[in-house]
C-alpha positions as CSV (number, residue, x, y, z in Angstrom):
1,X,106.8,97.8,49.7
2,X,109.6,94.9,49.7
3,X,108.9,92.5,52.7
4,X,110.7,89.3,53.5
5,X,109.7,87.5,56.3
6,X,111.9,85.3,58.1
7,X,111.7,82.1,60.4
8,X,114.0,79.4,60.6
9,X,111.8,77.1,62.9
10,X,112.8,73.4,62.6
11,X,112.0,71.5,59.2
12,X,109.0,69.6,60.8
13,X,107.4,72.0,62.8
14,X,104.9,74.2,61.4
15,X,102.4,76.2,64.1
16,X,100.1,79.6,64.5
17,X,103.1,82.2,64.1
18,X,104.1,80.0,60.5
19,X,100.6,80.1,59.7
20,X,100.6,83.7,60.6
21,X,103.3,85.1,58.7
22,X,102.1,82.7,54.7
23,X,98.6,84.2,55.6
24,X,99.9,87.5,55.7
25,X,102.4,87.8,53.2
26,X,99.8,86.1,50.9
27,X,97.3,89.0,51.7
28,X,100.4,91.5,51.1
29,X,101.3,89.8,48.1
30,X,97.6,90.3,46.2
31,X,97.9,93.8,47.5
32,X,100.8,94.4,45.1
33,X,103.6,94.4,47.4
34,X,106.7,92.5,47.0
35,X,107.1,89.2,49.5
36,X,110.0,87.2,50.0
37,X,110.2,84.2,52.2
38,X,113.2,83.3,53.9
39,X,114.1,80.0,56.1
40,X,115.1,76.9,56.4
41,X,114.9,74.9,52.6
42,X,112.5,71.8,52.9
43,X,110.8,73.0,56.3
44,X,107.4,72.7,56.6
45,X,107.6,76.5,56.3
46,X,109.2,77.2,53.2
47,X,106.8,74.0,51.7
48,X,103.8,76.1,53.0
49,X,104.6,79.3,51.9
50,X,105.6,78.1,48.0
51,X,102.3,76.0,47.8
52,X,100.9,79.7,48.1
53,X,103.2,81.2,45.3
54,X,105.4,83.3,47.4
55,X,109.0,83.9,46.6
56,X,110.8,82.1,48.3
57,X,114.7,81.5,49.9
58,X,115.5,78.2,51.2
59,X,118.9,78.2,53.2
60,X,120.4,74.5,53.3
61,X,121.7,73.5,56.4
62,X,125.3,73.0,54.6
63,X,125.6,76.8,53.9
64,X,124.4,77.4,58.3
65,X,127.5,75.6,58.8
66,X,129.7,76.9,56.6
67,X,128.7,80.8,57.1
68,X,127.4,80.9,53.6
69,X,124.3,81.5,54.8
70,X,125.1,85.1,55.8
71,X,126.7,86.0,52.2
72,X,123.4,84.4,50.9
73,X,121.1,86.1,52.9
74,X,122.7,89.7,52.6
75,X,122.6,89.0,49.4
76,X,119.2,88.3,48.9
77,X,118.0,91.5,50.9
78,X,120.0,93.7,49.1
79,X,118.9,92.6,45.3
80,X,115.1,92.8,46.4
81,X,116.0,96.2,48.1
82,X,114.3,95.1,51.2
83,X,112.3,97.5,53.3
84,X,111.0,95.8,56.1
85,X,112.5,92.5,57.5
86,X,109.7,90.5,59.8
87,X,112.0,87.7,62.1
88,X,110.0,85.3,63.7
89,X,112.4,83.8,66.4
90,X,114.7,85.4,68.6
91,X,117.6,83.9,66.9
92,X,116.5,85.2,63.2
93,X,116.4,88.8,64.9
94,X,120.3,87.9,66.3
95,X,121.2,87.0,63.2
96,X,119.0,88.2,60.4
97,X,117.9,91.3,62.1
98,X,122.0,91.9,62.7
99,X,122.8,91.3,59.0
100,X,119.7,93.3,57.6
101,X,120.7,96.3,60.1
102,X,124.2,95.9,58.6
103,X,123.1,96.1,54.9
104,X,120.6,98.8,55.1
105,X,117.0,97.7,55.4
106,X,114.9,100.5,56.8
107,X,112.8,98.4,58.9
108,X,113.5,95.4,61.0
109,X,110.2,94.0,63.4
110,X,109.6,90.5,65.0
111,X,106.7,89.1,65.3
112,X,105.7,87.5,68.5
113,X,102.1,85.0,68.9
114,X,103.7,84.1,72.6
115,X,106.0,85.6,75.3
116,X,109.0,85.6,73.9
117,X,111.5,87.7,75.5
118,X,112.1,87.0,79.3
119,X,112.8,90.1,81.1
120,X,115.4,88.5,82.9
121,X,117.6,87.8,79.4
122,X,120.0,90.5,78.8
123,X,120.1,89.6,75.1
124,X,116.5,90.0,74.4
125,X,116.7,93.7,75.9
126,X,119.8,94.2,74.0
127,X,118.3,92.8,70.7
128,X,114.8,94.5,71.1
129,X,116.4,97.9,72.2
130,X,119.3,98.1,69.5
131,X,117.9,95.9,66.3
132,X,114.3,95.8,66.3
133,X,112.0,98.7,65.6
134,X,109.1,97.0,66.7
135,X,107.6,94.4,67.9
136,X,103.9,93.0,66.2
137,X,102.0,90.5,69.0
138,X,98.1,89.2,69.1
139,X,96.8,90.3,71.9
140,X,96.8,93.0,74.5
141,X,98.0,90.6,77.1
142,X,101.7,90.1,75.7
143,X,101.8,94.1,75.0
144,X,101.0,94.8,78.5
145,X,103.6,92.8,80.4
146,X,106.5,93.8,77.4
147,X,105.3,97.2,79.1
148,X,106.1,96.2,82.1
149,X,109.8,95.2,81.4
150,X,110.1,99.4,81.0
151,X,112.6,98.9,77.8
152,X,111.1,100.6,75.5
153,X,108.2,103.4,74.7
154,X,104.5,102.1,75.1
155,X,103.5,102.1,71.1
156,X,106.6,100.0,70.5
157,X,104.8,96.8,70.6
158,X,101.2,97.0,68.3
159,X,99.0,94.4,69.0
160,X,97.4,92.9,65.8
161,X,94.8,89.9,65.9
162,X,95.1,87.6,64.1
163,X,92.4,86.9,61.1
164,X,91.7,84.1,59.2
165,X,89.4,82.8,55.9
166,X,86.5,81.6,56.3
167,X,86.3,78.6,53.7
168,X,83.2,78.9,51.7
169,X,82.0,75.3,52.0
170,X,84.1,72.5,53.9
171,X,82.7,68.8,54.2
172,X,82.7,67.2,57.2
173,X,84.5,64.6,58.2
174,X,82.7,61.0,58.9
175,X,83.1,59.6,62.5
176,X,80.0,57.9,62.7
177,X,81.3,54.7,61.5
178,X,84.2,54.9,63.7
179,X,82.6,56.0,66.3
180,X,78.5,55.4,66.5
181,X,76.8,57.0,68.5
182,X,79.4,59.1,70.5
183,X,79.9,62.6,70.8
184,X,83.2,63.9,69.6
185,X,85.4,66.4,71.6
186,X,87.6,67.9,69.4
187,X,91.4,69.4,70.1
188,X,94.5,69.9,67.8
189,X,97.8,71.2,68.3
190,X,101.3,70.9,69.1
191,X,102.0,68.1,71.2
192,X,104.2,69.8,73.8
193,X,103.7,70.9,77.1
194,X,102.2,74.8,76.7
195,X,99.0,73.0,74.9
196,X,98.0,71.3,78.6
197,X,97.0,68.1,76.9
198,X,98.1,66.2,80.1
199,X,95.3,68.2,81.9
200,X,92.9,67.4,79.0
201,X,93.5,64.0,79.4
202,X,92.8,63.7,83.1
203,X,89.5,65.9,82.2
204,X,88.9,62.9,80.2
205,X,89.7,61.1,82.8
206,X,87.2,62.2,85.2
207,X,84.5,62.4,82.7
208,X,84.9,58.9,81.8
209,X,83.9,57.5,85.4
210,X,80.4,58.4,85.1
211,X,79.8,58.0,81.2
212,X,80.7,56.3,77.9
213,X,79.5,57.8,75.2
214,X,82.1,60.6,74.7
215,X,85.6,60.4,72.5
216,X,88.5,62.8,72.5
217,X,90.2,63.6,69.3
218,X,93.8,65.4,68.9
219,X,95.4,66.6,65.8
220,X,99.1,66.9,66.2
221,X,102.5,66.0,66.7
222,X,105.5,67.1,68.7
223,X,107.7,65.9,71.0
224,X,105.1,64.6,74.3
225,X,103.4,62.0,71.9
226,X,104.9,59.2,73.8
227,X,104.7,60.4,76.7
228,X,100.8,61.3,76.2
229,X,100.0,58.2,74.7
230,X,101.4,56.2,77.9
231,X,99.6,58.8,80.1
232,X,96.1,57.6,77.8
233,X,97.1,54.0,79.0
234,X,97.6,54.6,82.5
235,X,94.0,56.1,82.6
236,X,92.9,53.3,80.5
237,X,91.8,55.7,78.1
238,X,93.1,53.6,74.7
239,X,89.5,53.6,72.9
240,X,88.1,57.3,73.6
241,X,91.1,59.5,73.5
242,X,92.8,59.3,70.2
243,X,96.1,61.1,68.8
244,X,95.0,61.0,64.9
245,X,98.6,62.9,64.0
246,X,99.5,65.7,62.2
247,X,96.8,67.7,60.1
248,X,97.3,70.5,57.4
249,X,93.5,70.9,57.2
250,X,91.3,70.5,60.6
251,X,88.7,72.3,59.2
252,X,86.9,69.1,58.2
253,X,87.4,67.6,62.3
254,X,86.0,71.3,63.0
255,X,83.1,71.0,60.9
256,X,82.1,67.1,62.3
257,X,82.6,67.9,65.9
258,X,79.8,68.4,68.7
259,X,83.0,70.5,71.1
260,X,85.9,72.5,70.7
261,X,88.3,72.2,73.5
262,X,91.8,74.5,74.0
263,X,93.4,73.0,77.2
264,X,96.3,75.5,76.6
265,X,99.0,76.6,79.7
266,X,100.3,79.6,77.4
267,X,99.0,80.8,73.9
268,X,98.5,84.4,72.0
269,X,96.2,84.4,70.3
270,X,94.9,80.9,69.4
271,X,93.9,80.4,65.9
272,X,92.6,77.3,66.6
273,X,90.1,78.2,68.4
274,X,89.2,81.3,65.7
275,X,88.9,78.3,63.8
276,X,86.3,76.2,65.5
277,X,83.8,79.4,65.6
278,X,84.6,79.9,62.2
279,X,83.0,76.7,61.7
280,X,80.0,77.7,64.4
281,X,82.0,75.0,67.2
282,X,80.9,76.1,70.9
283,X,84.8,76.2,72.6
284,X,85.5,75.1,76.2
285,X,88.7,76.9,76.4
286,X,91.5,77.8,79.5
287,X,91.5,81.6,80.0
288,X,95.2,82.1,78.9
289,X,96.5,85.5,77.1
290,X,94.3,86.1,75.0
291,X,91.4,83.4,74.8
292,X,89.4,86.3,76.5
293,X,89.7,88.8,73.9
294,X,88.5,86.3,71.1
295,X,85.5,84.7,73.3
296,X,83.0,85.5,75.5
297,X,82.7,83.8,78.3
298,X,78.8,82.4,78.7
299,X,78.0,83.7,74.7
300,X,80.3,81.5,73.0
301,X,81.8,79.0,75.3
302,X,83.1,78.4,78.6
303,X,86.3,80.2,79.4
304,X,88.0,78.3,82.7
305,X,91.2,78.2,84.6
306,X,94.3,76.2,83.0
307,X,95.6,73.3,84.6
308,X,92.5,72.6,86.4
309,X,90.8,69.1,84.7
310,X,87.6,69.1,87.4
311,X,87.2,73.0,85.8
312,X,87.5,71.7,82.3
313,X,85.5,68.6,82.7
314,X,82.6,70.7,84.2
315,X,82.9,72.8,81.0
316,X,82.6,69.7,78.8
317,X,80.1,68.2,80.6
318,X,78.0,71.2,80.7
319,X,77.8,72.0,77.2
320,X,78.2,69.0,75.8
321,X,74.6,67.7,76.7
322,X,72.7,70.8,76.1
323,X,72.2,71.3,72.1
324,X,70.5,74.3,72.5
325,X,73.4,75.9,73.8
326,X,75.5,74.1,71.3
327,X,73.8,75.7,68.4
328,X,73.8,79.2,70.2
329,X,77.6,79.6,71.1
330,X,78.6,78.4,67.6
331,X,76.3,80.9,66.3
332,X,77.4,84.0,68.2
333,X,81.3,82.4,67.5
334,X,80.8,82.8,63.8
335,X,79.0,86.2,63.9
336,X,82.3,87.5,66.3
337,X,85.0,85.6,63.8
338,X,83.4,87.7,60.9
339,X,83.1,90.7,62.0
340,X,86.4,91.3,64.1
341,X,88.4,88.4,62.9
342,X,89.0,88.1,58.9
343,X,92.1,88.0,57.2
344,X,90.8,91.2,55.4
345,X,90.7,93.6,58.3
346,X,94.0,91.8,59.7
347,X,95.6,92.6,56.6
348,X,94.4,96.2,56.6
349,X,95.7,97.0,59.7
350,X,99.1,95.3,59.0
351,X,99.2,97.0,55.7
352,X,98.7,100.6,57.1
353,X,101.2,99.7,59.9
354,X,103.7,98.7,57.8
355,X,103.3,101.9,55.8
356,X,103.4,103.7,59.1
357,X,106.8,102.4,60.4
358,X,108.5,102.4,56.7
359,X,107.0,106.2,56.4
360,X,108.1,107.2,59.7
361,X,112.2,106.2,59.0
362,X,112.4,107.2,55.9
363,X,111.5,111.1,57.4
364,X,114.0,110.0,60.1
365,X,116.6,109.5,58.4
366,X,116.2,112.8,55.8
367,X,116.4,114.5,58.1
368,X,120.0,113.2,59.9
């Protein structure tokens, strides 16, 4: 099969659905198929997605403003006789799900890691109704209230989980000379207001009045930071809740950490948190889409209600003071990662529905 997958997210933003859609065409590529990356040139994307060999198409912003991106990317689908288009935002299926329609390719899907389509949006009906053939989302929470909205036939949306590889060895990283003798709390993510870190912090907050011997780590950037950072102050905070930035490899936080925390308002399915039981990390995590399809709740973590700090602080407190139960959730995380969660079976099932839709309008159409 020809694939191109497209996602013009901005230049310095690079989060799970990016992650997502490099993982996958990676897996697609070493099956033999044909991958082409399309989006913006010099995004954090298209950097990604070359450091893993994939083709890729890089549209300046110069040729966005001058329409030459259209001629480019029509172009480009029709020389790699492209058979399945995967758009990432709902702008790349209004514009390059519109232009691939126009220039013949078979298939055109989006894949979703969040709610994306407000009910209320006539565009979003109009573009999932008349461009898309389908849409590809993590968990059975987002498929269930798209079924809801009533605009389209129940196996329109497949729900796929997300997978990921395990790395073979990863060293830890070092905070005991940072931070002797503390217990590290671990969180990363973008730095906006779905991830709840404002309800993290006053978690923190709380916790803090009766102890000192825990710190909060944060991997990530986005647009909050300041905002954060001045909320840290105001709880006088500065020395045990720490922003270290942006991270292309947490695995090595993961690894060193006593606690894995998700404070998220809205996710899909997190791969973050896959992440930390990859790397046997109990989780303390908000019970948001589809956190309860990846954990279970008392086996490995604590799933609790978002935007709720005293809930999450109880979590954290709980767990972080029992060892036993430590070791035992990040256990029976990493047996559940590797048995339903690997980029392997992720890439089987994506594979065969692929296949599936590409199969099933090719028959359509010999038979107009």
């Amino acid at each position: 099969m020809n694939i191109a997958f497209v996602n013009f997210i901005g230049t310095g933003k690079f989060g799970g659905g990016e992650k997502w859609m490099v993982a996958a065409a990676a897996q697609l590529a070493a099956r033999g198929h044909h991958v082409m990356m399309i989006g913006k040139a010099g995004s954090r994307f298209i950097d990604h997605a070359a450091k893993n060999t994939l083709a890729c198409l890089g549209i300046s912003r110069w040729q966005k403003a001058t329409g030459l991106y259209f001629h480019t990317l029509a172009r480009a689908l029709k020389s790699q006789h492209t058979d399945i288009l995967i758009c990432n935002l709902n702008t790349d299926v209004r514009s390059a799900g519109v232009l691939a329609k126009m220039t013949g390719t078979p298939v055109i899907l989006a894949r979703h890691g969040s709610l994306n389509y407000s009910k209320k949006k006539l565009r979003y009906k109009l573009s999932a109704q008349y461009i898309l053939d389908g849409i590809i989302t993590n968990s059975s929470t987002i498929k269930n209230i798209y079924r809801d909205y009533g605009w389209f036939d129940d196996d329109f949306v497949k729900v796929m989980y997300n997978g990921i590889t395990i790395p073979p060895k990863v060293t830890p990283a070092d905070f005991s000379k940072r931070f002797p003798g503390k217990k590290i709390i671990y969180a990363a993510g973008r730095l906006s207001e779905v991830k709840g870190f404002t309800y993290l912090i006053s978690a923190a907050a709380l916790l803090n009045k009766t102890r000192n011997d825990l710190v909060f780590l944060v991997s990530g950037e986005g647009k909050l930071e300041l905002e954060l950072k001045k909320e840290v102050k105001a709880a006088k905070l500065e020395e045990s809740f720490i922003f270290t930035g942006f991270s292309a490899d947490i695995y090595p936080s993961l690894k060193a950490c006593d606690l894995f925390v998700l404070s998220s308002i809205l996710e899909g399915m997190p791969n973050v948190v896959m992440e930390a039981m990859a790397m046997q990390k109990a989780v303390v995590a908000t019970n948001v889409n589809g956190v309860n399809e990846l954990m279970v709740d008392g086996k490995t973590g604590f799933i609790v209600p978002p935007k709720e700090p005293q809930a999450l602080a109880a979590a954290i407190a709980r767990a972080i003071d029992n060892q036993d139960m430590l070791v035992q959730f990040g256990k029976a995380g990493y047996e559940r990662v590797n048995r339903e969660f690997t980029m392997s079976v992720m890439a089987d099932n994506l594979e065969g529905y692929l296949q599936q839709k590409l199969n099933e309008k090719t028959a359509l159409r010999k038979n107009q």
